[in-house]
TORLOFI-714441 format. One line per 10 residues: number of its first residue (from 0); their letters; for each residue x, y, z of N, C-alpha, C. Coordinates in nm, 4 decimals, always signed. Example, Ala and Ser with C-alpha at 12.3 -4.5 7.8 and 13.67 -1.06 7.14 Angstrom:
0	as	+1.3190 -0.5690 +0.7800 +1.2300 -0.4500 +0.7800 +1.3200 -0.3300 +0.7800 ~ +1.2850 -0.2250 +0.7080 +1.3670 -0.1060 +0.7140 +1.2900 +0.0030 +0.7870
//
This chain:
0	xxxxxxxxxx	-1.7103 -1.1531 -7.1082 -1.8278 -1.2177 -7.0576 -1.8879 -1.3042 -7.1654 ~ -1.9770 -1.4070 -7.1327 -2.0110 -1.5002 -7.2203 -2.1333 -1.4297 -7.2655 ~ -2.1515 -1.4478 -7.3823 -2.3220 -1.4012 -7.4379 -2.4363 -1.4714 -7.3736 ~ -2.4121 -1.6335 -7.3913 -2.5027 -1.6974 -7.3723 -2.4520 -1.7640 -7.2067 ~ -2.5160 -1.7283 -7.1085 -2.4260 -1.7998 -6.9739 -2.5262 -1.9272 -6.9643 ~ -2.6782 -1.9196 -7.0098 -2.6986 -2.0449 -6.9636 -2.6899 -2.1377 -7.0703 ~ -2.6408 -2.1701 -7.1671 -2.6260 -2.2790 -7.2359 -2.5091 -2.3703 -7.2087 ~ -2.5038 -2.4556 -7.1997 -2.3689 -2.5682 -7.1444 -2.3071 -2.5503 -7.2974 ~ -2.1909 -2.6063 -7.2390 -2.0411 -2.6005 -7.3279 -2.1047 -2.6861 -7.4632 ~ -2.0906 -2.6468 -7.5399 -2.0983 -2.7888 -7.6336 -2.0176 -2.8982 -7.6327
10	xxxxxxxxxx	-2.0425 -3.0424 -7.7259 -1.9669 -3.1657 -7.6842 -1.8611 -3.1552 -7.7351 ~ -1.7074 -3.2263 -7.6950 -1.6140 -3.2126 -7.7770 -1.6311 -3.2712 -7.9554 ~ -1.5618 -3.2301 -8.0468 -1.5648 -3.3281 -8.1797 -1.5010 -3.4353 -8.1717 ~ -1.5911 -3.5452 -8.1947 -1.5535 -3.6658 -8.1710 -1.4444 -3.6911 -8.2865 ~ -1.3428 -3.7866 -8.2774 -1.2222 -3.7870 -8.3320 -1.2868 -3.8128 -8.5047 ~ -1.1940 -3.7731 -8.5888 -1.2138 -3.8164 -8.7168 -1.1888 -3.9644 -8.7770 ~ -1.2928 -4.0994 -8.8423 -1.3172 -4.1501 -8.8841 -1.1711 -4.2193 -8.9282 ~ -1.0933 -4.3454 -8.8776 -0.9515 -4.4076 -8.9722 -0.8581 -4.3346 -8.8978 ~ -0.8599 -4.2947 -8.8016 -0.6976 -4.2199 -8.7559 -0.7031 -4.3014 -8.5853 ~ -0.6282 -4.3699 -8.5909 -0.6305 -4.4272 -8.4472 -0.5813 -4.3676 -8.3708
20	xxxxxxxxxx	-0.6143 -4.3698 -8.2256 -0.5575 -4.3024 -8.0965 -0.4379 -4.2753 -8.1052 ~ -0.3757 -4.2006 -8.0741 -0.2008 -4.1964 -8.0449 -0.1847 -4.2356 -7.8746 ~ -0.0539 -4.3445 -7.8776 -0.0668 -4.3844 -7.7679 +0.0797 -4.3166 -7.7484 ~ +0.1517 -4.3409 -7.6192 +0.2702 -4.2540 -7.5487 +0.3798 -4.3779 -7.5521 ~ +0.5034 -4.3430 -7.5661 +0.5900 -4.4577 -7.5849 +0.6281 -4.4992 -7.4329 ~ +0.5695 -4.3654 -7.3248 +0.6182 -4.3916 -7.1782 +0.6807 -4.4955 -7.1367 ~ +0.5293 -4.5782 -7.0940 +0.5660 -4.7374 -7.0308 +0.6527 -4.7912 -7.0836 ~ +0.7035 -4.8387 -7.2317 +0.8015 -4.8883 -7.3012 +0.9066 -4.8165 -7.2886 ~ +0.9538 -4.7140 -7.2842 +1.1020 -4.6624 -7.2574 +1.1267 -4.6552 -7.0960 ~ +1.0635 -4.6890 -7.0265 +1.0695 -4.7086 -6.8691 +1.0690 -4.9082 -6.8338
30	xxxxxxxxxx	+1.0236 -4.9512 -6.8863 +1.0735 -5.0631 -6.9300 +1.2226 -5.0893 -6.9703 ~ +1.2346 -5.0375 -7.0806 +1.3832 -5.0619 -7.1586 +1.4766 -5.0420 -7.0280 ~ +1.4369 -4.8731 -6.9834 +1.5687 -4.8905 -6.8903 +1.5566 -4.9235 -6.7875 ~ +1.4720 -4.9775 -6.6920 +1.4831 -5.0927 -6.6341 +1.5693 -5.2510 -6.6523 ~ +1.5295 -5.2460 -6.7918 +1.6427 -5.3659 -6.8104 +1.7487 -5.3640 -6.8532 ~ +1.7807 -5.2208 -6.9048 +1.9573 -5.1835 -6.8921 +1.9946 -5.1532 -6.7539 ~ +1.9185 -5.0833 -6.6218 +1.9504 -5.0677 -6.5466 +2.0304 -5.2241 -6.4618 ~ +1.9370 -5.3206 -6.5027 +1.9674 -5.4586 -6.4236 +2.1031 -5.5467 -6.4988 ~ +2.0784 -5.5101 -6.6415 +2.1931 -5.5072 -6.7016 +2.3402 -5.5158 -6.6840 ~ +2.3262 -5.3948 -6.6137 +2.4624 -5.3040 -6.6214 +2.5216 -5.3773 -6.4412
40	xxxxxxxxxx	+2.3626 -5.3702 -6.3362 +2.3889 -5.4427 -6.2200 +2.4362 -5.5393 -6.2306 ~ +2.4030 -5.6452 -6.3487 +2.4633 -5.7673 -6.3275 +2.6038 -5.7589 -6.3969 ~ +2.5893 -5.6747 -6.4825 +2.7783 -5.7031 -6.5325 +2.8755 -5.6852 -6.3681 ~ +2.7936 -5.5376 -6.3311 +2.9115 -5.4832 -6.2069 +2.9041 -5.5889 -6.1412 ~ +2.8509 -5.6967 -6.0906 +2.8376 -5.7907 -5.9789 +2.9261 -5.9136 -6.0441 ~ +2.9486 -5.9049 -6.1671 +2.9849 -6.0333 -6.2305 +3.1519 -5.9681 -6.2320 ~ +3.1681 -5.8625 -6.2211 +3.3100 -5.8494 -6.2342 +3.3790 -5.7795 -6.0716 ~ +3.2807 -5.8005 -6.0044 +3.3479 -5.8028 -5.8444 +3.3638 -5.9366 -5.8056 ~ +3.2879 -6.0483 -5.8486 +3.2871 -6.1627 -5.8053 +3.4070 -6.2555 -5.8348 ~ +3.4754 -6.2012 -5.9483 +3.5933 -6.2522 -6.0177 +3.7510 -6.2589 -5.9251
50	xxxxxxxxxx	+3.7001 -6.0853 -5.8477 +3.8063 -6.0508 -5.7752 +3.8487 -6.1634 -5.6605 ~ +3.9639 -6.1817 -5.6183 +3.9673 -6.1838 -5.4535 +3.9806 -6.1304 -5.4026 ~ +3.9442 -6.1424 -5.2668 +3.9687 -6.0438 -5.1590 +4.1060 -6.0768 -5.1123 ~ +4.1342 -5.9596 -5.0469 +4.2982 -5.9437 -5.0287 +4.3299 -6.0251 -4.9468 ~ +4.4447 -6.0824 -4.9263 +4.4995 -6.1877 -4.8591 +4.5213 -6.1346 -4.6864 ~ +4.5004 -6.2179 -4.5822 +4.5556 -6.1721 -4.4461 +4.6865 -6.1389 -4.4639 ~ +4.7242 -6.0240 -4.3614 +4.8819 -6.0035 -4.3633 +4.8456 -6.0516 -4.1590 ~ +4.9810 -6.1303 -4.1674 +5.0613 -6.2309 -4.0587 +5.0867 -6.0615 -3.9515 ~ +5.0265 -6.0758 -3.8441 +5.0403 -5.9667 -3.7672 +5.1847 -6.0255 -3.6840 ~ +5.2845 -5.9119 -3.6834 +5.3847 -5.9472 -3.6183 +5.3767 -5.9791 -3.4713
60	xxxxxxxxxx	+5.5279 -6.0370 -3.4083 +5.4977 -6.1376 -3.3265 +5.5231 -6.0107 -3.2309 ~ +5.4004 -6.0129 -3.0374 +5.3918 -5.9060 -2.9823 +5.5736 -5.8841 -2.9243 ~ +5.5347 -5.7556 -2.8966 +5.6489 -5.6833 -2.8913 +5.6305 -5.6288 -2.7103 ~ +5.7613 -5.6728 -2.6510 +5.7207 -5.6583 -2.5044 +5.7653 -5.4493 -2.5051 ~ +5.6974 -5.4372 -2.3767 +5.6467 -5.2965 -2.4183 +5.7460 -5.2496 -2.2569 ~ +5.8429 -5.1840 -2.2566 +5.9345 -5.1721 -2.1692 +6.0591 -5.1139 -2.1891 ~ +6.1334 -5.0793 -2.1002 +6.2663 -5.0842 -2.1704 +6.3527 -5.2142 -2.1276 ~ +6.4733 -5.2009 -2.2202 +6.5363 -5.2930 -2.1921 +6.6317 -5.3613 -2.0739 ~ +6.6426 -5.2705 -2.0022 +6.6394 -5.2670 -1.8502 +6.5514 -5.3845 -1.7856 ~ +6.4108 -5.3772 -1.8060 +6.3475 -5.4606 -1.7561 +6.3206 -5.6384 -1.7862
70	xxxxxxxxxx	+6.4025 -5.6014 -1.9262 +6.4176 -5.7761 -1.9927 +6.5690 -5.7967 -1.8918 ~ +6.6463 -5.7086 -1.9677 +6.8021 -5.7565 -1.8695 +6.7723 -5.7463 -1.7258 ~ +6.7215 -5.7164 -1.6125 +6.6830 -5.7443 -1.4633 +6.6396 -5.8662 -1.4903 ~ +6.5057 -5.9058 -1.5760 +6.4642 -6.0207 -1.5895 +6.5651 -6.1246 -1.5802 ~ +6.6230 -6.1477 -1.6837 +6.7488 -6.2203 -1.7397 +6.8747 -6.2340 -1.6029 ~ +6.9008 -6.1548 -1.5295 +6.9905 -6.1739 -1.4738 +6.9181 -6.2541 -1.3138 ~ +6.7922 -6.1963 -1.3135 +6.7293 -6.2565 -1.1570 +6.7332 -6.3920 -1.2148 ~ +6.7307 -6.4877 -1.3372 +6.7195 -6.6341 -1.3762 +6.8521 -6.6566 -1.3404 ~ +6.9730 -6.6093 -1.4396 +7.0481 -6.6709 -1.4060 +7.1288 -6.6793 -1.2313 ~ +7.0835 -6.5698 -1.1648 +7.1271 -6.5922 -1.0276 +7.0348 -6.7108 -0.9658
80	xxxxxxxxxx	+6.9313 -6.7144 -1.0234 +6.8216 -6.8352 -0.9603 +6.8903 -6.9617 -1.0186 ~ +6.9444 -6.9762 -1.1354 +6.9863 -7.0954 -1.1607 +7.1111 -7.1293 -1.1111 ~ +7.2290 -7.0245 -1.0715 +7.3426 -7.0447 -0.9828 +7.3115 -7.0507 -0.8383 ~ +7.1901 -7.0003 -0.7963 +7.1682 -7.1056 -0.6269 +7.0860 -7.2137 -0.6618 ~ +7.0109 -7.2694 -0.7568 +7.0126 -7.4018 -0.7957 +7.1087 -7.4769 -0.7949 ~ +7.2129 -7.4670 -0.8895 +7.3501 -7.5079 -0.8740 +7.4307 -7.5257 -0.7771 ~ +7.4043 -7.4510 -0.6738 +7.5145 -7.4632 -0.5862 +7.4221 -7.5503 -0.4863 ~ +7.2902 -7.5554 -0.4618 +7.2353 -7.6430 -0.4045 +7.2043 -7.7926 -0.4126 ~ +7.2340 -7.7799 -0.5846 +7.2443 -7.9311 -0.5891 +7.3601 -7.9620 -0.6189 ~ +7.4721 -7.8936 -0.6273 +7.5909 -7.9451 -0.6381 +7.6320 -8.0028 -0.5215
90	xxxxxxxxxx	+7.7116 -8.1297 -0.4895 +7.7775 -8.1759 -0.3600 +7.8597 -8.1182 -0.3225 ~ +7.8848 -8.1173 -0.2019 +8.0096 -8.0537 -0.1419 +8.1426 -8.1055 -0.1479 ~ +8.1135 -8.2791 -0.1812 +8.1888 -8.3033 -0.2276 +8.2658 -8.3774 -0.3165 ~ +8.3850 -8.4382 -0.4053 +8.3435 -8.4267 -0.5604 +8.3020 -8.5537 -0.5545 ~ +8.2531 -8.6012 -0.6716 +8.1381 -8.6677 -0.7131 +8.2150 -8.7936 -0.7196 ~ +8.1319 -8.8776 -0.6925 +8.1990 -9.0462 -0.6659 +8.2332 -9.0550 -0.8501 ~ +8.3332 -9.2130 -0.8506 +8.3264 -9.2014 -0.9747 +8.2672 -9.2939 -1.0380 ~ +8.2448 -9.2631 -1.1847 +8.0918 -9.3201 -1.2372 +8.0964 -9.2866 -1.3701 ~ +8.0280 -9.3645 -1.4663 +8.1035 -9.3228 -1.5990 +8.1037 -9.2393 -1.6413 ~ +8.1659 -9.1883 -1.7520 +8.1474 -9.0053 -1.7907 +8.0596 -9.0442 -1.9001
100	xxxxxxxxxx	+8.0200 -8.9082 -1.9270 +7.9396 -8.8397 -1.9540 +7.9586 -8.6824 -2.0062 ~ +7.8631 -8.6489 -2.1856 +7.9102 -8.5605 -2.2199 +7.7974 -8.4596 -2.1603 ~ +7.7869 -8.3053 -2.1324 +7.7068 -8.2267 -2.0965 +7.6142 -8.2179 -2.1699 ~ +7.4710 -8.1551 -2.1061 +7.3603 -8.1380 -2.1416 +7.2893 -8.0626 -2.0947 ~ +7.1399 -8.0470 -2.1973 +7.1656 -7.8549 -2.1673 +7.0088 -7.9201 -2.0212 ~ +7.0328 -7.8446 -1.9384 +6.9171 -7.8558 -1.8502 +6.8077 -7.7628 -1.8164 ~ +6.8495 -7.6169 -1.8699 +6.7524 -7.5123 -1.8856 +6.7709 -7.4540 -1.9586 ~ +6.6850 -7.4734 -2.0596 +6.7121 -7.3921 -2.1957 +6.5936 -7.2219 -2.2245 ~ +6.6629 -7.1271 -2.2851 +6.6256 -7.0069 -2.2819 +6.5760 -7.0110 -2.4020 ~ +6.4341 -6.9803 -2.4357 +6.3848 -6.9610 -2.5870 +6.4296 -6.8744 -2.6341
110	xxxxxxxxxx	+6.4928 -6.8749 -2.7913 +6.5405 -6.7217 -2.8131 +6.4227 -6.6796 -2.8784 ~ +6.4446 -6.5375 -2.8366 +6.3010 -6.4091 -2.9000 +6.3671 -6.4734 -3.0783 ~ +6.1847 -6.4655 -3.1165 +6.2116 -6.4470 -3.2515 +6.2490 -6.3220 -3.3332 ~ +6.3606 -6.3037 -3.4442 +6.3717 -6.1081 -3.4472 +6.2467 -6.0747 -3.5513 ~ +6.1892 -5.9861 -3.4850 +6.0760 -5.9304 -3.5687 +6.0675 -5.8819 -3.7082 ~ +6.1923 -5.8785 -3.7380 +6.2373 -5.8374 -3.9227 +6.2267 -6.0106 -3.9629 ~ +6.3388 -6.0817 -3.9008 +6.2971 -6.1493 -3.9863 +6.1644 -6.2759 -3.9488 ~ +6.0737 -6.2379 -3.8660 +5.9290 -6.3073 -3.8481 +5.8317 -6.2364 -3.9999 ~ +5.8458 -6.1076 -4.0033 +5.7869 -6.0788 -4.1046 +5.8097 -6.0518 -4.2337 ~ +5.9620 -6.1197 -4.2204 +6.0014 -6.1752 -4.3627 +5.9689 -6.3078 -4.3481
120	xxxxxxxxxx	+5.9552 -6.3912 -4.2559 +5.8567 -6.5147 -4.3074 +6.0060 -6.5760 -4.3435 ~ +6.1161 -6.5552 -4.2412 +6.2704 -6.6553 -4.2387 +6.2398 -6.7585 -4.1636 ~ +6.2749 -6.8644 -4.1931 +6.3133 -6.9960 -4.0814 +6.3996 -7.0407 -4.0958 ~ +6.4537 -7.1459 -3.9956 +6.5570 -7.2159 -4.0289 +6.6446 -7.2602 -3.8946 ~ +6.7360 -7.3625 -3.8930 +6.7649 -7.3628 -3.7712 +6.9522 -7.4188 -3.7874 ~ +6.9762 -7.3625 -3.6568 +7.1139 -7.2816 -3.6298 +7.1674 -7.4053 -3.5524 ~ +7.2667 -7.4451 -3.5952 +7.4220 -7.5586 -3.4755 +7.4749 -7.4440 -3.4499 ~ +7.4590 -7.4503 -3.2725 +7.5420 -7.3578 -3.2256 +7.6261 -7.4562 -3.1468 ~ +7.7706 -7.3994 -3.1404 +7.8440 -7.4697 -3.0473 +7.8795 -7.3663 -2.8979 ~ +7.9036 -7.4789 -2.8316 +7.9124 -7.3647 -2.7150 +8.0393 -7.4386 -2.6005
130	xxxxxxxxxx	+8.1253 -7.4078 -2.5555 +8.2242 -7.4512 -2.4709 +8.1759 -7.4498 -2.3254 ~ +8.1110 -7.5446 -2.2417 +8.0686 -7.5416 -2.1542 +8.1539 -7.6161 -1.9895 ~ +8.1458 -7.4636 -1.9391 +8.2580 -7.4913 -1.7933 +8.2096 -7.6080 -1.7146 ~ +8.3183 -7.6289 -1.6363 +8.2652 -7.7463 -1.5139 +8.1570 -7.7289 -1.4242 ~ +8.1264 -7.5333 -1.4339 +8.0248 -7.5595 -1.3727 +7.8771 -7.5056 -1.4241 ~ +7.8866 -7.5633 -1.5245 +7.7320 -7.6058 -1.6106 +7.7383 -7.4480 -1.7084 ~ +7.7831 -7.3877 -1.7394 +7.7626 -7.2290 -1.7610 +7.8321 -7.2218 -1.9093 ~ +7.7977 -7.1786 -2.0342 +7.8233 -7.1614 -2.1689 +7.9845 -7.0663 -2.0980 ~ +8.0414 -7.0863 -2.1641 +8.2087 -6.9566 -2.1741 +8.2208 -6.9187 -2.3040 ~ +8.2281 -6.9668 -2.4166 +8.1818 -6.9268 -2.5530 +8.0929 -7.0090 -2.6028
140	xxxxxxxxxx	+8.0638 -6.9348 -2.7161 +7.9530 -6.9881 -2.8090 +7.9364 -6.8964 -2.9337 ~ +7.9089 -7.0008 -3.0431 +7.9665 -6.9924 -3.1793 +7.8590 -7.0459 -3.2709 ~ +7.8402 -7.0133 -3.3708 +7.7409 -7.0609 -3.4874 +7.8558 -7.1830 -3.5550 ~ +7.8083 -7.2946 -3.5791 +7.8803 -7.3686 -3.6324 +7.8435 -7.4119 -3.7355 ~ +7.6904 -7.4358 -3.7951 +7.5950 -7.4030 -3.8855 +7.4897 -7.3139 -3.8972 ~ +7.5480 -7.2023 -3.9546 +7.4457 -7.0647 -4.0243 +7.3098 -7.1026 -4.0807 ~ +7.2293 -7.0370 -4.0387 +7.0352 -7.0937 -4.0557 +7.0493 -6.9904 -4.1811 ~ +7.1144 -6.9401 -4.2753 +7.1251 -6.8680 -4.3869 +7.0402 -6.7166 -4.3454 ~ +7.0056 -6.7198 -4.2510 +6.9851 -6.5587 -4.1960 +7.0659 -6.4743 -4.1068 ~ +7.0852 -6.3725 -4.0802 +7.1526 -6.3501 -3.9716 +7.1477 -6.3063 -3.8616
150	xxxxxxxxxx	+7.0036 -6.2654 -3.8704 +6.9012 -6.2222 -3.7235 +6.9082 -6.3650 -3.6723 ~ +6.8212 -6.4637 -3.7349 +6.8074 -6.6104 -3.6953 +6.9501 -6.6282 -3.5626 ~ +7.1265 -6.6494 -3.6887 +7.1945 -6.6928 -3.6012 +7.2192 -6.6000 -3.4564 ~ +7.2153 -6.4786 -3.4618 +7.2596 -6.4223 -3.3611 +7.1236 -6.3983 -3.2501 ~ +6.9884 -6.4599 -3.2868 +6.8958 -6.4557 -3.1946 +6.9454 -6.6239 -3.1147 ~ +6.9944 -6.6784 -3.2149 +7.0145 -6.8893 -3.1434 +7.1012 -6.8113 -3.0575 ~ +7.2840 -6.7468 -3.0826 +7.3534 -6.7135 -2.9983 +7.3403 -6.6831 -2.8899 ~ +7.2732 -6.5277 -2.8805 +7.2080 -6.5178 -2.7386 +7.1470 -6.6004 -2.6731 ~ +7.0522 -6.6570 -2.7016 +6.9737 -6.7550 -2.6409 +7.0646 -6.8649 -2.5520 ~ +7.1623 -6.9693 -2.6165 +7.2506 -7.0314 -2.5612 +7.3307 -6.9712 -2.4474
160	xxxxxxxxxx	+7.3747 -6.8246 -2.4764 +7.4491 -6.7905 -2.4078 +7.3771 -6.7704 -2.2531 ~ +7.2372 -6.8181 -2.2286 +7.2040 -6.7923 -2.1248 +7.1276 -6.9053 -2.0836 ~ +7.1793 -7.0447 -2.1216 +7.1444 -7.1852 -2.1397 +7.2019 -7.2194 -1.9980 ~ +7.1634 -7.3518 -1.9127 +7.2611 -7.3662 -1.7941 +7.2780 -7.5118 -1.8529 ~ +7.3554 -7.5863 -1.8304 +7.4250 -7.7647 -1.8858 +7.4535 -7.7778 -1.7487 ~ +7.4348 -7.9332 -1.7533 +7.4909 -8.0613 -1.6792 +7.6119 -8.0576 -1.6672 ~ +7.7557 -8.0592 -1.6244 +7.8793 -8.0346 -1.7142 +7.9372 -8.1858 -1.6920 ~ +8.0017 -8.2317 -1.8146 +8.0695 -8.3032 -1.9051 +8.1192 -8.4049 -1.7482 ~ +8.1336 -8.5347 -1.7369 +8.2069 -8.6213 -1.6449 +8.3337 -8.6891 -1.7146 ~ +8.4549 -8.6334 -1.6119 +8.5286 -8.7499 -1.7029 +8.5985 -8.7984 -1.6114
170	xxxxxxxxxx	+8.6304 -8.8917 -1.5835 +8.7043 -8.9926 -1.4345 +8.6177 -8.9282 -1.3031 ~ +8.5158 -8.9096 -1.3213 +8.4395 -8.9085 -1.1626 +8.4551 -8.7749 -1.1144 ~ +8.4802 -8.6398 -1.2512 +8.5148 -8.4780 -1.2334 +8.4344 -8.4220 -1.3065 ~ +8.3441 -8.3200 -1.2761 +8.2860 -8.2410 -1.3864 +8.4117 -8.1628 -1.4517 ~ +8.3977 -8.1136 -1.5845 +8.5127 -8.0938 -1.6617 +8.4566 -8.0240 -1.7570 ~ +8.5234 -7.8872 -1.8303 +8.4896 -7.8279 -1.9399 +8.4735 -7.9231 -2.0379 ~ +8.3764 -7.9593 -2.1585 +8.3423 -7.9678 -2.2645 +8.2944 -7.8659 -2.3657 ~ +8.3477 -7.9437 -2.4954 +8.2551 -7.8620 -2.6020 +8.0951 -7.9434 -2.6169 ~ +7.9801 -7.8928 -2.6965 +7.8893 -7.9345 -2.6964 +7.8510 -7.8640 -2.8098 ~ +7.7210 -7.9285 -2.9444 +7.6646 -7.8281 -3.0159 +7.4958 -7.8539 -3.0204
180	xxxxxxxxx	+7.4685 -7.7799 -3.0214 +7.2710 -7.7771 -2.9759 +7.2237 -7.6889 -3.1098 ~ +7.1263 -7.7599 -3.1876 +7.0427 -7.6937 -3.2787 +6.9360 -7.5927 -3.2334 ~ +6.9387 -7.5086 -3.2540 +6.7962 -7.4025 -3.2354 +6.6921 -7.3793 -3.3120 ~ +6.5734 -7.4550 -3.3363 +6.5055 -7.4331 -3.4888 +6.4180 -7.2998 -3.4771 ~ +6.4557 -7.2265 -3.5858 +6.3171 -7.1314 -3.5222 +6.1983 -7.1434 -3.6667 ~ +6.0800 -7.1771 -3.6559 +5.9911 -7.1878 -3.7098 +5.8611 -7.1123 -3.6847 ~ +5.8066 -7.0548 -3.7533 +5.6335 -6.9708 -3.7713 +5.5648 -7.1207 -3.7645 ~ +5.4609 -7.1053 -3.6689 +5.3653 -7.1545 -3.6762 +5.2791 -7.1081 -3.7978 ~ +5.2171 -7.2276 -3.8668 +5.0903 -7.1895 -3.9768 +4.9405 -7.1911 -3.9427
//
C-alpha cells in the first residue's frame, strides 16, 4: 500500500543537460529494404524480359477418325462414279478421226499428306509416271523422280493410282499411253 495515497506521482527527471535524444534506426532500415526489395524486382523482370517465349509447334494435319474401311468404300464409290461417267460420255461409237493427242489427267485425287513426314516439315515434289489404258484408267505407275522422301513418293503413287485421264488419240483410236504428272506436296506457311 502507498503511505501517502493522496499526493500525485512526482514529475519525471527531466533528461540530463548535452546528451541528445536517442532516435530508432526503424524508418531507415525499412527504407533500405524497400529499395533492395525493388531492386531485386527489377533485376527478376530484367532477366525474364531477355527470354523468348517458346516458339508455336505446327499442329499436325487432322487425322480422319474412322476405320479404314470407310476411306476405301469412299474411294471405290468415286471410282465406280467415274467409270459411269466414262461410259456415258464415251461414244458408242469409235471416234471420228482427228488429230492425236497425248492423255490427260481429268480427275485428279489429292494425295493425303503422311503425317510423319508433315511434322517433319518434308516437301517436295514427285514425277510420277503412269501407263495409262485406252480407257482413261492408270495400269501402272512409277516414281520417275524421287521428292528425296519416301512417305512423299509413295503418298504421289497412291494418289495417281486413283487419277482418271483422257486416253492418248492416235489415228482417230483411244490407245494406251505413257504419261508423267508432278505431285508437289507443300505446307502452307
Amino acid at each position: 500500500m502507498d503511505p501517502k495515497p493522496d499526493l500525485p506521482p512526482p514529475p519525471p527527471a527531466p533528461p540530463p543537460q548535452g546528451v541528445p535524444e536517442q532516435r530508432t534506426a526503424a524508418p531507415l532500415l525499412w527504407i533500405l529494404l524497400l529499395l533492395a526489395l525493388l531492386a531485386f524486382g527489377w533485376f527478376i523482370y530484367s532477366q525474364r524480359a531477355g527470354v523468348a517465349p517458346a516458339p508455336e509447334t505446327v499442329p499436325p494435319p487432322p487425322v480422319a477418325i474412322g476405320d479404314g474401311r470407310d476411306a476405301a468404300a469412299e474411294r471405290e464409290r468415286a471410282a465406280d462414279d467415274a467409270r459411269r461417267a466414262n461410259r456415258e460420255r464415251a461414244p458408242a461409237a469409235p471416234a471420228p478421226a482427228g488429230p492425236d493427242r497425248e492423255a490427260t489427267p481429268l480427275a485428279r485425287v489429292e494425295p493425303d499428306y503422311p503425317v510423319e513426314a508433315y511434322r517433319r516439315r518434308e516437301e517436295g515434289t514427285v514425277l510420277v509416271g503412269a501407263t495409262v489404258g485406252a480407257d482413261g484408267r492408270p495400269a501402272r505407275v512409277e516414281v520417275v523422280r524421287r521428292s528425296g522422301f519416301r512417305d512423299l513418293d509413295q503418298a504421289a503413287v497412291d494418289a495417281v493410282r486413283q487419277w482418271t485421264f483422257e486416253p492418248a488419240v492416235r489415228g482417230g483410236r483411244q490407245v494406251e499411253a505413257e504419261v508423267q504428272v508432278p505431285v508437289t506436296f507443300r505446307i502452307d506457311r
